[in-house]
C-alpha positions as protocol buffer text, in pm:
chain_id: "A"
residue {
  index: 1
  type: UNK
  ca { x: 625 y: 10419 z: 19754 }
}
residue {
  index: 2
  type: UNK
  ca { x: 926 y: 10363 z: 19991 }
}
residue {
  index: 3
  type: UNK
  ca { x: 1228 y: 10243 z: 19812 }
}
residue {
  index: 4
  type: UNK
  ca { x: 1586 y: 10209 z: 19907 }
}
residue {
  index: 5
  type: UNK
  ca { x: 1792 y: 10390 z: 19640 }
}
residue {
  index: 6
  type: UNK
  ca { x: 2015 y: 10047 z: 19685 }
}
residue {
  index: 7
  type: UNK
  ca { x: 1809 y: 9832 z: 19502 }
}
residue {
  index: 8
  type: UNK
  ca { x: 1719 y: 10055 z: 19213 }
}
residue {
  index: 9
  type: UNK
  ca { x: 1886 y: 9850 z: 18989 }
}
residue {
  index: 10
  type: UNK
  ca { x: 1655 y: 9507 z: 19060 }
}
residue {
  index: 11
  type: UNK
  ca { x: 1366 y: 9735 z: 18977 }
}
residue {
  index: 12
  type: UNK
  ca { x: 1230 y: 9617 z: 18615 }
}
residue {
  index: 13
  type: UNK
  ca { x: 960 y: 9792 z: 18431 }
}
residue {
  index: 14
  type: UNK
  ca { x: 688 y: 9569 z: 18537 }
}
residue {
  index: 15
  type: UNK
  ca { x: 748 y: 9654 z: 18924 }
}
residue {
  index: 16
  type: UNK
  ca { x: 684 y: 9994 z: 18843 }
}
residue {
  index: 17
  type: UNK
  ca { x: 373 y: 9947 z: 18609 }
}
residue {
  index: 18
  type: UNK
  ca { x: 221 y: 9735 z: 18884 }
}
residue {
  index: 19
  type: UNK
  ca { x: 270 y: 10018 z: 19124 }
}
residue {
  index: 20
  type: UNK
  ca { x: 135 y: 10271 z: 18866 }
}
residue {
  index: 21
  type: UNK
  ca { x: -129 y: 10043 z: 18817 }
}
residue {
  index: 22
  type: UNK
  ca { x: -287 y: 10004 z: 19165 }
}
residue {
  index: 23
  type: UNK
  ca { x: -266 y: 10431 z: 19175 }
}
residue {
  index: 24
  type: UNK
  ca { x: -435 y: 10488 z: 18844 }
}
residue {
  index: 25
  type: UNK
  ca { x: -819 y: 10503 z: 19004 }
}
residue {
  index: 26
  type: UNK
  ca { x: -700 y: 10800 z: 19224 }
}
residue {
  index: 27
  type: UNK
  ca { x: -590 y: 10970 z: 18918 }
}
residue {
  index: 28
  type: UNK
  ca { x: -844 y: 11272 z: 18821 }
}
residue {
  index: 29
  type: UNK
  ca { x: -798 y: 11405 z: 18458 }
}
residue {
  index: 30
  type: UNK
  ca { x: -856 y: 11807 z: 18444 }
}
residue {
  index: 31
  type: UNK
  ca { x: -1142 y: 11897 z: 18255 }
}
residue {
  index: 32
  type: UNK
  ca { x: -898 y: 11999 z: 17976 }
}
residue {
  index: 33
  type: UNK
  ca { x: -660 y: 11757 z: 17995 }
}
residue {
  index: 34
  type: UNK
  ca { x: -657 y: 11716 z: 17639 }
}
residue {
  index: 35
  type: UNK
  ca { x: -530 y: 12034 z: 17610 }
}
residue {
  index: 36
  type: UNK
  ca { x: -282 y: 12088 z: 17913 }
}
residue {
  index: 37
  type: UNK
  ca { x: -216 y: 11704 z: 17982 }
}
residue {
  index: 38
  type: UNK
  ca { x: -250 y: 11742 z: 18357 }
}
residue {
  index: 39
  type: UNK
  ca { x: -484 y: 11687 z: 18640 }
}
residue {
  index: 40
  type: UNK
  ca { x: -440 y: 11560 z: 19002 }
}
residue {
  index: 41
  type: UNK
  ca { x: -459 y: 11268 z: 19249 }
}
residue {
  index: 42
  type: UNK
  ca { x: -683 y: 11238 z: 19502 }
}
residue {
  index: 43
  type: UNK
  ca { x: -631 y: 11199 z: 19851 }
}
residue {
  index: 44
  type: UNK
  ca { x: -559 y: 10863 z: 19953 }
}
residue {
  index: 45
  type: UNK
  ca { x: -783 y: 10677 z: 20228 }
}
residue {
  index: 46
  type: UNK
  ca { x: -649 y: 10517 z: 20550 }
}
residue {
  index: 47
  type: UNK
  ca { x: -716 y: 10151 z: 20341 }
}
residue {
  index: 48
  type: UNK
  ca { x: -543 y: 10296 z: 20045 }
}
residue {
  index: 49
  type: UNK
  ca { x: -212 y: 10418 z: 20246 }
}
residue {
  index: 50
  type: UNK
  ca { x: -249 y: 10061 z: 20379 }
}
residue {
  index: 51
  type: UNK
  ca { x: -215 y: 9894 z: 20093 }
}
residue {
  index: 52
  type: UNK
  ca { x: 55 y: 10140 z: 19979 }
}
residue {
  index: 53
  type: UNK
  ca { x: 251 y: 10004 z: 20259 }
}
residue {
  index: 54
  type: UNK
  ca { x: 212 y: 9660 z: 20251 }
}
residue {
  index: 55
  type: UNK
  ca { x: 324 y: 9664 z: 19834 }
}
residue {
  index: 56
  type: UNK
  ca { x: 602 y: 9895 z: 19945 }
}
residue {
  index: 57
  type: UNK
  ca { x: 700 y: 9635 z: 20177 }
}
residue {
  index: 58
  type: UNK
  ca { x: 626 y: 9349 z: 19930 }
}
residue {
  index: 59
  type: UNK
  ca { x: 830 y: 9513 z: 19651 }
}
residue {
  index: 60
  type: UNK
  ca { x: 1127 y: 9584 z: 19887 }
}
residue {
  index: 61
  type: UNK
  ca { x: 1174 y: 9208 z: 19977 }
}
residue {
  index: 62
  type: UNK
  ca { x: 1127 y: 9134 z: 19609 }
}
residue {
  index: 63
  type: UNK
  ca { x: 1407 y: 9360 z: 19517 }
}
residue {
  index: 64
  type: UNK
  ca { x: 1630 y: 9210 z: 19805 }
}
residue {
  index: 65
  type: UNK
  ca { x: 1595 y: 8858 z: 19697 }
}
residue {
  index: 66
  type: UNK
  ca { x: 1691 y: 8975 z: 19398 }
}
residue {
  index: 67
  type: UNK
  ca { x: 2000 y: 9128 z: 19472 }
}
residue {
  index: 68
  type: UNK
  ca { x: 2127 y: 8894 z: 19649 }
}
residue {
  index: 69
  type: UNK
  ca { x: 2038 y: 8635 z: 19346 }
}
residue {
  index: 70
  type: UNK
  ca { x: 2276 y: 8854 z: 19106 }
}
residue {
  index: 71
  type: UNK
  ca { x: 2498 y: 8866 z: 19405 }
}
residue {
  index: 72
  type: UNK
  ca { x: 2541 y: 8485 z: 19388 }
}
residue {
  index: 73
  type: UNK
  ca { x: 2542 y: 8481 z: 19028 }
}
residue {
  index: 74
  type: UNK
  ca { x: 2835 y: 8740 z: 19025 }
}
residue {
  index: 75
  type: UNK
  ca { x: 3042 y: 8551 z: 19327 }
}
């Protein structure tokens, strides 16, 4: 995910469980991941890095529009 370290603070929990969300089917347990708690993501496809992008992008303008909300709000 591409973020701007500017709008971190218009990013609520749900933003990020969305984004955690449309990652979780790459996710690959280790066969002993009840014992280590770890495992591995798969490689993304050239659909996949798509999507990425276009909810990076969607997320960004939902961050801006934000700001600048609290902006007005604080002005």
């Amino acid at each position: 995910m591409k973020l701007r370290l500017d709008l971190l603070e218009q990013l609520t929990e749900e933003d990020l469980r969305e984004e955690v969300l449309a990652n979780n089917p790459r996710y690959k347990p280790e066969p002993l991941f009840s014992k280590t708690g770890t495992g591995s993501l798969s490689s993304a496809s050239i659909e996949q890095r798509a999507k990425e992008v276009e909810r990076s992008t969607a997320l960004i303008h939902k961050l801006e529009t934000r700001a600048r909300e609290a902006g007005k709000k604080n002005a």
